[in-house]
Each structure stands twice: as structure tokens, then as C-alpha cells.
N, C-alpha and C positions, 0 to 999 in steps of 0.2 A: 684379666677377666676371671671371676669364680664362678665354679661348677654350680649352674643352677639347681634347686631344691628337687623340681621333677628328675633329673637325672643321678640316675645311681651309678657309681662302679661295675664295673664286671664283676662278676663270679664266678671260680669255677663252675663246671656244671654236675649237675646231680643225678641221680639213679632217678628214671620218674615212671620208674615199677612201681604200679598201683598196689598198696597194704604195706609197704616198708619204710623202715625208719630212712629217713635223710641221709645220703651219705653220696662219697663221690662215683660221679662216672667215670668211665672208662670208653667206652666205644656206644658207636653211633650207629643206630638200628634204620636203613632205610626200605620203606614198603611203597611199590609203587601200586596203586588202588584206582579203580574204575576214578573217583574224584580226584584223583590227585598223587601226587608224590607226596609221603609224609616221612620224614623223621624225627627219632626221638634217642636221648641218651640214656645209654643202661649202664650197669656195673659190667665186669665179664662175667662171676656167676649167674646173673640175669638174664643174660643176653644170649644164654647157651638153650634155654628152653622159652626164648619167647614165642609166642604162638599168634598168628602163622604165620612160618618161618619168613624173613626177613629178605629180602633184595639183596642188600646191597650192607654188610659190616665192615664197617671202618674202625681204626683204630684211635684213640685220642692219646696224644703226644703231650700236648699242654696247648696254651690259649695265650693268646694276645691281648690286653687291654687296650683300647682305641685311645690316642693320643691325637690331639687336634694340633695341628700346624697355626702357626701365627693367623694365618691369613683367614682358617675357619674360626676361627675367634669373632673379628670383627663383624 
């Protein structure tokens, strides 16, 4: 079976600091907020002055791309 049209690849992930050019992340900014838990991925330059300051910094190692087993095929 081929990978239908809607579905894309993974990608790494990106810096999604608002005013900069595309480039990769690094670590995972998590803020917990009256609505909700949100996270978002920064560079480490980024991530050292995001405002206000952040919950919970993790670090990104690398990523997995999803592989489907026979059986999620069918």
C-alpha cells in the first residue's frame, strides 16, 4: 500500500519563535496556563529568553518517523 497524498513525512522540528527565519530546534518549551498545557519547540538561543519563563525545558535528542506495521496497512 502507498503513502496516501494527505499524508506527509515527518520533519524535523523548527524554531517557532515568532520574527525568525526557519531553522532547527532544539528543546521543547512547556507552559502550563489557566487553559491548558501548551508546548512549543525553540532553538537553545531562543529558549534562554522566552517570556514567561517556561514550566518545564526538555531537551531534543532526535525524532522518530512513524512506521506502520503490516497490519496498520490493511
Amino acid at each position: 500500500m502507498t503513502r496516501s497524498a494527505m499524508e506527509q513525512p515527518m520533519k524535523p522540528p523548527r524554531c517557532e519563535r515568532k520574527g525568525t527565519l526557519p531553522h532547527p530546534a532544539t528543546c521543547v518549551l512547556v507552559w502550563e496556563l489557566l487553559s491548558g498545557r501548551i508546548a512549543k519547540f525553540f532553538c537553545d538561543e531562543q529558549s534562554q529568553d522566552a517570556s514567561p519563563q517556561p514550566y518545564f525545558v526538555s531537551r531534543l535528542i532526535g525524532y522518530h518517523e512513524q512506521v506502520k506495521s503490516t497490519n496498520e496497512e490493511e
